[in-house]
One Martini backbone bead per residue (centre of mass of N, CA, C, O) as a GRO file, in nm:
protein
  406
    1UNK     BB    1   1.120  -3.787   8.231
    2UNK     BB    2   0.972  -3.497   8.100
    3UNK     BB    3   0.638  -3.389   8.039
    4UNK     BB    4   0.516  -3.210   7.850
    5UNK     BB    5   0.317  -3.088   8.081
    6UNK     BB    6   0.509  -2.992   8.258
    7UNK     BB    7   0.348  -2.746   8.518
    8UNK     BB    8   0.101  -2.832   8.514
    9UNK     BB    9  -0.258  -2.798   8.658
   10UNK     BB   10  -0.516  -3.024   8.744
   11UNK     BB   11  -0.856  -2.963   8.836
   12UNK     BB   12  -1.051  -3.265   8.917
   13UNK     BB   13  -1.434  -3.244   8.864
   14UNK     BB   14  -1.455  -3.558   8.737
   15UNK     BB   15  -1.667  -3.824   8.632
   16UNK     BB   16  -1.645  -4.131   8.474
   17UNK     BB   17  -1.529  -4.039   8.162
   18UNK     BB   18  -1.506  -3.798   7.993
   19UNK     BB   19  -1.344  -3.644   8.209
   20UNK     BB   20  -1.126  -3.832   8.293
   21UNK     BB   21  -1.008  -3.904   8.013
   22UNK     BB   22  -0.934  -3.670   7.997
   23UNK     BB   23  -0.732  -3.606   8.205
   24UNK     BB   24  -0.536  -3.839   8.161
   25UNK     BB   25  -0.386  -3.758   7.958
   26UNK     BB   26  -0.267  -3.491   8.105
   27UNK     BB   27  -0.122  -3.731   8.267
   28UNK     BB   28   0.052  -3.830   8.108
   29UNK     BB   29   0.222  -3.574   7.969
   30UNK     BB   30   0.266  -3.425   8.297
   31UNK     BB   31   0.034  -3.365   8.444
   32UNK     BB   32  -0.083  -3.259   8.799
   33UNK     BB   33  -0.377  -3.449   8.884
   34UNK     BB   34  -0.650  -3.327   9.126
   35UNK     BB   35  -0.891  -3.501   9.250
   36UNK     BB   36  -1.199  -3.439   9.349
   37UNK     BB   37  -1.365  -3.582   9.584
   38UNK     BB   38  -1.625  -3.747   9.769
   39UNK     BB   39  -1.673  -3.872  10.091
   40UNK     BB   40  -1.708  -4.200  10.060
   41UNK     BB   41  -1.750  -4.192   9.742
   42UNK     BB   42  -1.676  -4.073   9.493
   43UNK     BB   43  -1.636  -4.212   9.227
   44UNK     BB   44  -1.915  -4.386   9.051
   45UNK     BB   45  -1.686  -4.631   8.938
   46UNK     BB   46  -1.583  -4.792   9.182
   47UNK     BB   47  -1.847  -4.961   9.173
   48UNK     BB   48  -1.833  -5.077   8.873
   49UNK     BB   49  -1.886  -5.397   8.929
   50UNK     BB   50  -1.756  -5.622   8.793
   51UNK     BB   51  -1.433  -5.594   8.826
   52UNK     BB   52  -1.172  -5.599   9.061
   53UNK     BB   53  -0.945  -5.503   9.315
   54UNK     BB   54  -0.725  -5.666   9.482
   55UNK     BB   55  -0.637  -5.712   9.778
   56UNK     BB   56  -0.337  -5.836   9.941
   57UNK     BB   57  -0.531  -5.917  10.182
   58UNK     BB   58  -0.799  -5.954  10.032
   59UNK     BB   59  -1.058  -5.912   9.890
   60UNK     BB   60  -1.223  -5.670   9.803
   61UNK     BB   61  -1.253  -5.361   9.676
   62UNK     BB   62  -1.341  -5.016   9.485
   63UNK     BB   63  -1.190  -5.101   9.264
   64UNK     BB   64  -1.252  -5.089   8.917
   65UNK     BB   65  -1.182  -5.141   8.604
   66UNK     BB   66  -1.339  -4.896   8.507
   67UNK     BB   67  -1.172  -4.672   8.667
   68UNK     BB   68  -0.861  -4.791   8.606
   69UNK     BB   69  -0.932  -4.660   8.298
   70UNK     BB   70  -0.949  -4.316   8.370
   71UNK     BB   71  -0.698  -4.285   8.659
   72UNK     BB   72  -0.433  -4.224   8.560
   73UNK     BB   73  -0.228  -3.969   8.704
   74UNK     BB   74  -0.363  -3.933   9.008
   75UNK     BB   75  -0.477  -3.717   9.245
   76UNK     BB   76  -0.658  -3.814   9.584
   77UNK     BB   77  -0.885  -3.617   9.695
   78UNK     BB   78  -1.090  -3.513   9.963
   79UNK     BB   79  -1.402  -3.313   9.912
   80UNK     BB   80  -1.637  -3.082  10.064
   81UNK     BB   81  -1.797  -2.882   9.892
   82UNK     BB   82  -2.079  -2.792  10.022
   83UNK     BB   83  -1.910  -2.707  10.219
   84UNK     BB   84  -1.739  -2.402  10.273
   85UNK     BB   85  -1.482  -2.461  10.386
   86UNK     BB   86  -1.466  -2.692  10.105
   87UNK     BB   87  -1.464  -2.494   9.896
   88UNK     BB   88  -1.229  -2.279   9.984
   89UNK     BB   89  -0.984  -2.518   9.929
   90UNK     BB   90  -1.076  -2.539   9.599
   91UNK     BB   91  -0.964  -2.216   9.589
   92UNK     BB   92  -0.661  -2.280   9.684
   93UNK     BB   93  -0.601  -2.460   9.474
   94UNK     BB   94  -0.666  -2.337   9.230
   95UNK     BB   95  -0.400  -2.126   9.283
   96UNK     BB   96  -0.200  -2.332   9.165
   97UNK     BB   97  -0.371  -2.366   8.863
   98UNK     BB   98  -0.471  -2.369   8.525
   99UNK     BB   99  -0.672  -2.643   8.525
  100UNK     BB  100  -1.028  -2.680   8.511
  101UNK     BB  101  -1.244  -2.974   8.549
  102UNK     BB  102  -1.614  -3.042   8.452
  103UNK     BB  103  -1.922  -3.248   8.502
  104UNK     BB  104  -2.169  -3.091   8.577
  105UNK     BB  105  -2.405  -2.963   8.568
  106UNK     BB  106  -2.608  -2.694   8.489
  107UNK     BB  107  -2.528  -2.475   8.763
  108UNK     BB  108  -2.431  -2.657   9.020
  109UNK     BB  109  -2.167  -2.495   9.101
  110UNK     BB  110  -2.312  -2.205   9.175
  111UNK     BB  111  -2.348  -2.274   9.455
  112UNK     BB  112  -2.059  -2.294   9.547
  113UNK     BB  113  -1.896  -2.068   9.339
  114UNK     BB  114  -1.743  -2.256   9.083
  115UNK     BB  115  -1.816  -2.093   8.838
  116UNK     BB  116  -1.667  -1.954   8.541
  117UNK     BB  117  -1.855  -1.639   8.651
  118UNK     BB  118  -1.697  -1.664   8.941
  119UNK     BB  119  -1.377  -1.697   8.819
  120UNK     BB  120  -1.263  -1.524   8.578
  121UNK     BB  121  -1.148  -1.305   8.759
  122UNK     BB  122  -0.992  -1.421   9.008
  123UNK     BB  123  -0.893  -1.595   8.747
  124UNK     BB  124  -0.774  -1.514   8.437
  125UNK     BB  125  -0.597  -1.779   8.346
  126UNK     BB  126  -0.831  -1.960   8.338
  127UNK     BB  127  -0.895  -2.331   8.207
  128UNK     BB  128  -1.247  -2.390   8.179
  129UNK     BB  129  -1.397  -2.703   8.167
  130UNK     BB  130  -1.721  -2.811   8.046
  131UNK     BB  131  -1.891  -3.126   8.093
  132UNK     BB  132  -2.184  -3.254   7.878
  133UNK     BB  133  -2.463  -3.361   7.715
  134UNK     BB  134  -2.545  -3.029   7.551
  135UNK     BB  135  -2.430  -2.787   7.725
  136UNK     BB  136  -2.478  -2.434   7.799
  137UNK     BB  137  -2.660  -2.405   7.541
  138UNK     BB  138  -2.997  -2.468   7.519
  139UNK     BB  139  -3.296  -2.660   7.546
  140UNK     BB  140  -3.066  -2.905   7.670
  141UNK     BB  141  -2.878  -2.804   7.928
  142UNK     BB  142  -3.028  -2.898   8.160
  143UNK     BB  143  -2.999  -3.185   8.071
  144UNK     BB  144  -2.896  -3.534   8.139
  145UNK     BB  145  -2.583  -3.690   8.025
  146UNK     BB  146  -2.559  -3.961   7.810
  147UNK     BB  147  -2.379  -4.185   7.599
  148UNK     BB  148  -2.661  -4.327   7.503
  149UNK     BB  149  -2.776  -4.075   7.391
  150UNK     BB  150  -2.550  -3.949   7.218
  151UNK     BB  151  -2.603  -4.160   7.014
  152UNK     BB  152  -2.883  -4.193   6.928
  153UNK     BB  153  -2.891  -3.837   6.877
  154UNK     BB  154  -2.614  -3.852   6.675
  155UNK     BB  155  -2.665  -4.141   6.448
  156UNK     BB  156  -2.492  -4.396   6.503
  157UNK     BB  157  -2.716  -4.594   6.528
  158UNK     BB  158  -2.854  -4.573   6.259
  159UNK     BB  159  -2.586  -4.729   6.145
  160UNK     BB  160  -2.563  -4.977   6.370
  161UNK     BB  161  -2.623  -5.243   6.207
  162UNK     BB  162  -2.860  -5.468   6.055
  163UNK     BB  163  -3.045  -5.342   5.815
  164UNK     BB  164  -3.288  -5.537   5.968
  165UNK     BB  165  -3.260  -5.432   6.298
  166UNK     BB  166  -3.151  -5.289   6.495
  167UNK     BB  167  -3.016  -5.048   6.653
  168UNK     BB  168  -2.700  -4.973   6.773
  169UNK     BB  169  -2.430  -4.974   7.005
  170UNK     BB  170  -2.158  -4.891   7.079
  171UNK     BB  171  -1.923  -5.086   7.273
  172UNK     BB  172  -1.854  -4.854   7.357
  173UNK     BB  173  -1.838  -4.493   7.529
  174UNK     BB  174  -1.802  -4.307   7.251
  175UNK     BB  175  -1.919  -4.016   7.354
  176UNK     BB  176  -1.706  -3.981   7.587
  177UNK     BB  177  -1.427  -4.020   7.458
  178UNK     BB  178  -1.447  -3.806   7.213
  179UNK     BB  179  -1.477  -3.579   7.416
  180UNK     BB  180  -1.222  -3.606   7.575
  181UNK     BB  181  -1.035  -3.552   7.319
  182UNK     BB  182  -1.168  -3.265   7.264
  183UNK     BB  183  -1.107  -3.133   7.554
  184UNK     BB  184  -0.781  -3.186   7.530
  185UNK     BB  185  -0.776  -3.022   7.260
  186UNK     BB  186  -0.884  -2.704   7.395
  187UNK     BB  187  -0.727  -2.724   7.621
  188UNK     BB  188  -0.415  -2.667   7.473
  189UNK     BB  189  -0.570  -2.439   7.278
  190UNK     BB  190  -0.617  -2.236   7.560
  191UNK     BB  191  -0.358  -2.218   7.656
  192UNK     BB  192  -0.188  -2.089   7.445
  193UNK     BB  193  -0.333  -1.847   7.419
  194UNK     BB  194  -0.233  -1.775   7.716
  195UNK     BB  195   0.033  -1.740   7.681
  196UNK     BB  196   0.013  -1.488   7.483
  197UNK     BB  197  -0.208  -1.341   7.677
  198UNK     BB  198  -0.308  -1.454   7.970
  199UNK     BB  199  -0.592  -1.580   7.895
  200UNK     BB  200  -0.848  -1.693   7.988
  201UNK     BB  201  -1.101  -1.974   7.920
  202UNK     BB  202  -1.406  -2.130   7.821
  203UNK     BB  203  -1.481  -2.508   7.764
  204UNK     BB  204  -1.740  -2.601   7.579
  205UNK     BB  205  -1.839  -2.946   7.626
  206UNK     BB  206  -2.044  -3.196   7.426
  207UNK     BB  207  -2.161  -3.459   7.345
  208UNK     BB  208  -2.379  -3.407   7.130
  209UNK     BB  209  -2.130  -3.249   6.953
  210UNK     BB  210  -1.929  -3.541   6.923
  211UNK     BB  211  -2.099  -3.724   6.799
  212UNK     BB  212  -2.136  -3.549   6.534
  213UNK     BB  213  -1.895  -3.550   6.452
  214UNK     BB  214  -1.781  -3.818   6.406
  215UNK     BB  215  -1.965  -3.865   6.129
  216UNK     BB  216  -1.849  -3.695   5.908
  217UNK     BB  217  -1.913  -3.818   5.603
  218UNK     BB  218  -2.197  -3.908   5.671
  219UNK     BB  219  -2.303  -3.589   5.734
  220UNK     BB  220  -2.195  -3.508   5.421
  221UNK     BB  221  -2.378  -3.667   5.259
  222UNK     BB  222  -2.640  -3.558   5.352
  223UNK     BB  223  -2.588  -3.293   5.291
  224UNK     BB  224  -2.555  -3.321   4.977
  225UNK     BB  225  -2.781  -3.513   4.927
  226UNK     BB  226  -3.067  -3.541   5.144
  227UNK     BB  227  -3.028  -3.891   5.221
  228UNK     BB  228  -3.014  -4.128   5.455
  229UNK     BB  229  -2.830  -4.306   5.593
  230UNK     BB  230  -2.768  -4.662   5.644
  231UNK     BB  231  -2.750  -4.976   5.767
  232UNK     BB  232  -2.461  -5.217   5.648
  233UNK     BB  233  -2.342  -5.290   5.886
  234UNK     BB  234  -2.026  -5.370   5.757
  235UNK     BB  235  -2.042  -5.195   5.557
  236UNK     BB  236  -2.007  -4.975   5.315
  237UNK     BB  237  -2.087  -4.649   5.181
  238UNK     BB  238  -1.799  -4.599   4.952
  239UNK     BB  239  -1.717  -4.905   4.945
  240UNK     BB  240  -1.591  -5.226   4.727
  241UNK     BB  241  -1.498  -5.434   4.932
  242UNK     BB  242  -1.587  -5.340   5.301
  243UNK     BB  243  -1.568  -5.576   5.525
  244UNK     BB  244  -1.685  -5.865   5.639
  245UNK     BB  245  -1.611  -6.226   5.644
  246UNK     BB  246  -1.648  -6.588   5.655
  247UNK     BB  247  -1.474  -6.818   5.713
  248UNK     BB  248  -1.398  -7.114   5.805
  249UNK     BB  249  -1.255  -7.048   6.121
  250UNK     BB  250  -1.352  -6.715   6.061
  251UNK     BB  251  -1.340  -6.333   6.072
  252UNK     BB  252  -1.294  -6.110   5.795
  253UNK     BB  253  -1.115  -5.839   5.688
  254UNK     BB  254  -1.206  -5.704   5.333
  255UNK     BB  255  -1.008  -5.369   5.238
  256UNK     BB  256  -1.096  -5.224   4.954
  257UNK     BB  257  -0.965  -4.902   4.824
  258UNK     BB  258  -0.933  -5.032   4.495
  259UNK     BB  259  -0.927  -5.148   4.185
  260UNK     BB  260  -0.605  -5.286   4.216
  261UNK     BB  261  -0.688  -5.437   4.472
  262UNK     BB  262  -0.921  -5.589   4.337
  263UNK     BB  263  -0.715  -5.768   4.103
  264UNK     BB  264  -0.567  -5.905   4.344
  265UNK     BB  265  -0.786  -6.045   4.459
  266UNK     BB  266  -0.915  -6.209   4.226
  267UNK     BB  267  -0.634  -6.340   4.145
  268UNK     BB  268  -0.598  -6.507   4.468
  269UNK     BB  269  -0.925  -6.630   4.419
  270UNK     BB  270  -0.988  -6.711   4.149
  271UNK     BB  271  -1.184  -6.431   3.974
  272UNK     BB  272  -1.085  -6.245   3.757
  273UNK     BB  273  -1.395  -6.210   3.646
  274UNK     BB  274  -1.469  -5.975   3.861
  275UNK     BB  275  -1.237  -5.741   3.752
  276UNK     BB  276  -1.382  -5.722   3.474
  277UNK     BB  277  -1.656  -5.675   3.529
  278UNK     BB  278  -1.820  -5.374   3.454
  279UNK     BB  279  -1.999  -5.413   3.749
  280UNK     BB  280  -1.671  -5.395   3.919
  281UNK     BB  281  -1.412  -5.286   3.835
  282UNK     BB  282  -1.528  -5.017   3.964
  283UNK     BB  283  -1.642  -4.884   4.245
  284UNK     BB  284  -1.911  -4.751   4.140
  285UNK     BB  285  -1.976  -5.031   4.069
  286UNK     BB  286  -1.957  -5.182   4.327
  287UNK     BB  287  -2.179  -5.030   4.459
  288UNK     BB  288  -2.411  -5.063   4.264
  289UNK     BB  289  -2.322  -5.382   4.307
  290UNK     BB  290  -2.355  -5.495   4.587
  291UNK     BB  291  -2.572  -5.726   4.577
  292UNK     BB  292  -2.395  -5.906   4.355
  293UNK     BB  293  -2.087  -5.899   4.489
  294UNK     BB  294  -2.094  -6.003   4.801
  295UNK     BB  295  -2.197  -6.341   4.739
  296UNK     BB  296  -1.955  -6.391   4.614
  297UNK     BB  297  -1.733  -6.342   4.795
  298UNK     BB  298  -1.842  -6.529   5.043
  299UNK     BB  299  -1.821  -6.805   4.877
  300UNK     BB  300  -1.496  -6.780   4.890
  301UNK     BB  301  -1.394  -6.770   5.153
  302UNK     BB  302  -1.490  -6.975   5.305
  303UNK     BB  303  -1.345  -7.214   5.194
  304UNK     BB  304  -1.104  -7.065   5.350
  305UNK     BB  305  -0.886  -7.004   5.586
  306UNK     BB  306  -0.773  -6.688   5.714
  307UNK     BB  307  -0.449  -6.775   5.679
  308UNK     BB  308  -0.488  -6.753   5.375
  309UNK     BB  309  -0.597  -6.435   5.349
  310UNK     BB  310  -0.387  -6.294   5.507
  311UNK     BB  311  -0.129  -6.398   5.403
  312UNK     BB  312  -0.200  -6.354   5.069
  313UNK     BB  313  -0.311  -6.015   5.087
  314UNK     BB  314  -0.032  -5.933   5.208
  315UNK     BB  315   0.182  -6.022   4.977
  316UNK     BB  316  -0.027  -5.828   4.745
  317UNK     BB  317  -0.144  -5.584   4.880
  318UNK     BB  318  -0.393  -5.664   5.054
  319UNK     BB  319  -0.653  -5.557   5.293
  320UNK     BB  320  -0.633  -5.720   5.597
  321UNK     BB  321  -0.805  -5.898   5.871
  322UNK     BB  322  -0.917  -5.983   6.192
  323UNK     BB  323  -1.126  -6.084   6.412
  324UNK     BB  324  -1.106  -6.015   6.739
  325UNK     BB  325  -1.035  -6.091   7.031
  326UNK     BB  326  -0.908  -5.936   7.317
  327UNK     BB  327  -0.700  -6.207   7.354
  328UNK     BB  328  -0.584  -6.178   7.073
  329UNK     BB  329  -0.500  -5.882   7.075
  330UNK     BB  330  -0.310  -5.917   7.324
  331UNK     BB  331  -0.109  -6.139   7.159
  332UNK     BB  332  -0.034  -5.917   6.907
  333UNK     BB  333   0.269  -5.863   6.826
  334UNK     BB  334   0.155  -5.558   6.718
  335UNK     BB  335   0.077  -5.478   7.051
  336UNK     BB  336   0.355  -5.535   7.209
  337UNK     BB  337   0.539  -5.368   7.083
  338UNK     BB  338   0.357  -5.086   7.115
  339UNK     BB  339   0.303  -5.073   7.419
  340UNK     BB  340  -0.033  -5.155   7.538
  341UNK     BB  341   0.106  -5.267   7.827
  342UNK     BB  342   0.076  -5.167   8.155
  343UNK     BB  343   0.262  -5.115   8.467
  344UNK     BB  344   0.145  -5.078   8.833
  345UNK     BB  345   0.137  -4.971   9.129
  346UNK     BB  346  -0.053  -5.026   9.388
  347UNK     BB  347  -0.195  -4.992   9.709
  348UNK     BB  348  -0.289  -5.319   9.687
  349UNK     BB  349  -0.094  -5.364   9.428
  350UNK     BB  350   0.108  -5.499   9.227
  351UNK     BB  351   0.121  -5.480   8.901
  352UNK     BB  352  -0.085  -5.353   8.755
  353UNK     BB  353  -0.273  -5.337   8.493
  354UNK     BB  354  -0.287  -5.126   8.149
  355UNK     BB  355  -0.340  -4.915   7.950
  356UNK     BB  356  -0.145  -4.740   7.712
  357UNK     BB  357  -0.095  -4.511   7.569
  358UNK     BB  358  -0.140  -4.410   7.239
  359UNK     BB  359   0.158  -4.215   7.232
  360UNK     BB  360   0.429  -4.108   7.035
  361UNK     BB  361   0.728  -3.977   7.174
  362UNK     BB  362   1.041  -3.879   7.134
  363UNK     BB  363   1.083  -3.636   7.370
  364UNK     BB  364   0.768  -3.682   7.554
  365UNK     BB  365   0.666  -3.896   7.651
  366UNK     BB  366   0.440  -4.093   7.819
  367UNK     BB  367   0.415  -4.174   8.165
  368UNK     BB  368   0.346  -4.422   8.401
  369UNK     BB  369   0.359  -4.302   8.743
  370UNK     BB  370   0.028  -4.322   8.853
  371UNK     BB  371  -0.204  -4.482   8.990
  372UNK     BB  372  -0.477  -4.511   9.044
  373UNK     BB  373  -0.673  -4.401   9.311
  374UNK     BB  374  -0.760  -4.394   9.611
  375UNK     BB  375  -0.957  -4.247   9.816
  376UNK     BB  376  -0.778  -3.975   9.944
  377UNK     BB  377  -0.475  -4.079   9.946
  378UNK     BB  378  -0.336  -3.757   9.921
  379UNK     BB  379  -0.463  -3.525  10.124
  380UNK     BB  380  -0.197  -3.471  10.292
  381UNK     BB  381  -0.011  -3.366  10.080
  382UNK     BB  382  -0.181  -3.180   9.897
  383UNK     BB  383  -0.195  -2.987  10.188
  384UNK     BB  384   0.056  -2.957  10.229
  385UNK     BB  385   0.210  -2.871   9.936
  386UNK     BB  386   0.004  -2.635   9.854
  387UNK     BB  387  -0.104  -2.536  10.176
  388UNK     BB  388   0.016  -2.572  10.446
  389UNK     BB  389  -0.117  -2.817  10.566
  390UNK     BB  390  -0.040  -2.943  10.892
  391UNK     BB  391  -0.166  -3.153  11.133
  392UNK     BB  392  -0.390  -3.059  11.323
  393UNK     BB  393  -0.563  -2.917  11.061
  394UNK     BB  394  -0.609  -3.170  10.911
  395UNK     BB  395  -0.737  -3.325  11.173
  396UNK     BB  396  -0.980  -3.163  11.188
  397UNK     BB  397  -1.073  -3.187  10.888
  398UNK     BB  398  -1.096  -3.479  10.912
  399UNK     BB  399  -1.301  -3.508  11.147
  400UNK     BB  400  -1.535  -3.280  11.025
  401UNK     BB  401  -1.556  -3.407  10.671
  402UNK     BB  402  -1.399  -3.256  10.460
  403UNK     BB  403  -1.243  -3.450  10.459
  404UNK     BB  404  -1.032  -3.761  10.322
  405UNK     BB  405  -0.787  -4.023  10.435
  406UNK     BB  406  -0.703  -4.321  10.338
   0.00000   0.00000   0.00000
């Protein structure tokens, strides 16, 4: 089955995470996604682990968990741009693709030849991405953009923690991924545009503006009230009780949306009275009076294990659940029924686990057709279909360092 992008082809010059996740999706989707990575070293998560993939014959690879997270359907060249010959390679492989991701500093590319301003006379159809950590223009555009950054300073750590202790970091690389979500979607609308008109066009995603989109309606409530959202642990800004709560044998969330379902837990822990209280009735009262109702509903619920509240909320239709382990997530029924865990051939092993695309599609679904790749993995493959050099010229281009293949 072909996948929704089949025939789109992506020149994908990004590493680390942001710029991966948006090309692997696109790879999920059915596009061909061509990997350009530098010789020798490639992208900068293959060494990020431990853990590794181990190879067949045993010892460690430089595959990392963490790179084998961002980069499944994809074909991994070796080229140095540096050198002119390996620029003019990835001017040929462009003259292929529809679109190109990249996610070097502003202004690197220009070095090369390779910037937006540079190709997009000679590619006019060309949807030319790029990913960093402040855009192209502003004050801080010059400025090395990391994920740690643009949580701090796009607002969510000040948010993100127990409200008298220090900020947090979301646990995973929150401003890297929902980057490369909006980066997925502004390509696929740069596409749409380009197919009315044949026009393409440049897409600046910038991790600090997609973190700060993020904030939502916490971003909305400072702007129309003028005050500063707080820390409230686990607790919510408009919803009360909206929470974790400690049971007698682990941690669960008890996520109240309205009024009706706050008298039907009330009536299943036995406090009826406590949904009759005018302190508590109503949502905006339970807001007003949250440091006084949710040391009583802690009370309660820690009395018994979680399997009471979560088996008994759910048959009254109040919202529940638990706080699991990695290992309980994937344990969980209803993750395994949506087949969120794939594999695939590896170089190195076969049946490698991965994570799968979360998105189900009736008639074009995602489908993982390839293992992330070794580096170089491709190179003469890539080079043999895309621009017909093979044998000889190959071979010198490898001798010389401009490629190099697995």
């Amino acid at each position: 089955m072909k996948g929704a992008l089949n025939g789109l082809r992506v020149l994908d010059l990004t590493r680390v995470l942001a710029g991966p996740s948006c090309t692997q999706m696109l790879g999920d989707m059915g596009a061909d996604v061509i990997k350009v990575e530098r010789p020798g070293a490639g992208d900068d998560t293959r060494k990020w682990g431990p853990p590794f993939l181990d190879r067949r014959q045993g010892g460690s690879s430089k595959e990392s968990a963490y790179y084998l997270s961002a980069n499944r359907n994809k074909r991994s060249i070796a080229i140095d741009i540096s050198k002119p010959q390996g620029r003019d390679l990835v001017l040929q492989l462009l003259a292929e693709c529809d679109i190109l991701v990249e996610n070097y500093k502003v202004g690197d590319l220009e070095r090369y030849g390779l910037s937006y301003g540079q190709l997009k006379d000679r590619f006019p159809g060309l949807v030319y991405c790029s990913i960093t950590g402040f855009g192209q223009t502003g004050p801080y555009a010059k400025r090395a953009g990391y994920d740690f950054l643009a949580q701090g300073m796009g607002g969510i750590m000040s948010l993100t923690g127990e409200p008298r202790g220090e900020p947090v970091k979301v646990g995973i690389g929150n401003a890297d991924l929902i980057t490369g979500l909006y980066a997925g979607f502004a390509i696929l609308s740069a596409l749409r545009h380009r197919d009315r008109t044949g026009q393409g066009q440049h897409v600046d995603m910038a991790l600090l503006d997609c973190q700060l989109a993020l904030m939502t309606y916490e971003a909305e409530n400072y702007l129309l009230s003028g005050e500063a959202p707080q820390r409230r642990g686990n607790g919510h800004p408009n919803i009360v009780p909206y929470q974790v709560f400690r049971a007698a044998d682990g941690y669960l969330i008890l996520a109240v949306g309205n009024d009706g379902q706050f008298a039907k837990f009330c009536e299943f822990a036995g406090c009826p009275e406590l949904a009759a209280d005018s302190r508590f009735a109503t949502n905006p009262a339970r807001l007003k009076h949250r440091e006084e109702l949710i040391p009583q509903i802690a009370d309660i619920v820690v009395r018994h294990p979680r399997a009471h509240w979560l088996d008994g909320l759910e048959s009254r239709g109040v919202p529940a659940g638990p706080v699991n382990t990695l290992p309980e997530t994937f344990e969980d029924p209803q993750v395994k029924a949506r087949g969120m865990v794939v594999h695939a051939d590896h170089l190195y092993r076969d049946a490698v686990p991965l994570l799968n695309s979360p998105i189900h599609m009736s008639e074009t679904p995602p489908q993982v057709r390839l293992a992330p790749p070794v580096l170089g993995q491709h190179t003469r493959a890539i080079l043999d279909e895309m621009l017909g050099l093979n044998g000889e010229a190959v071979e010198s281009l490898i001798a010389s360092g401009i490629v190099e293949q697995a």
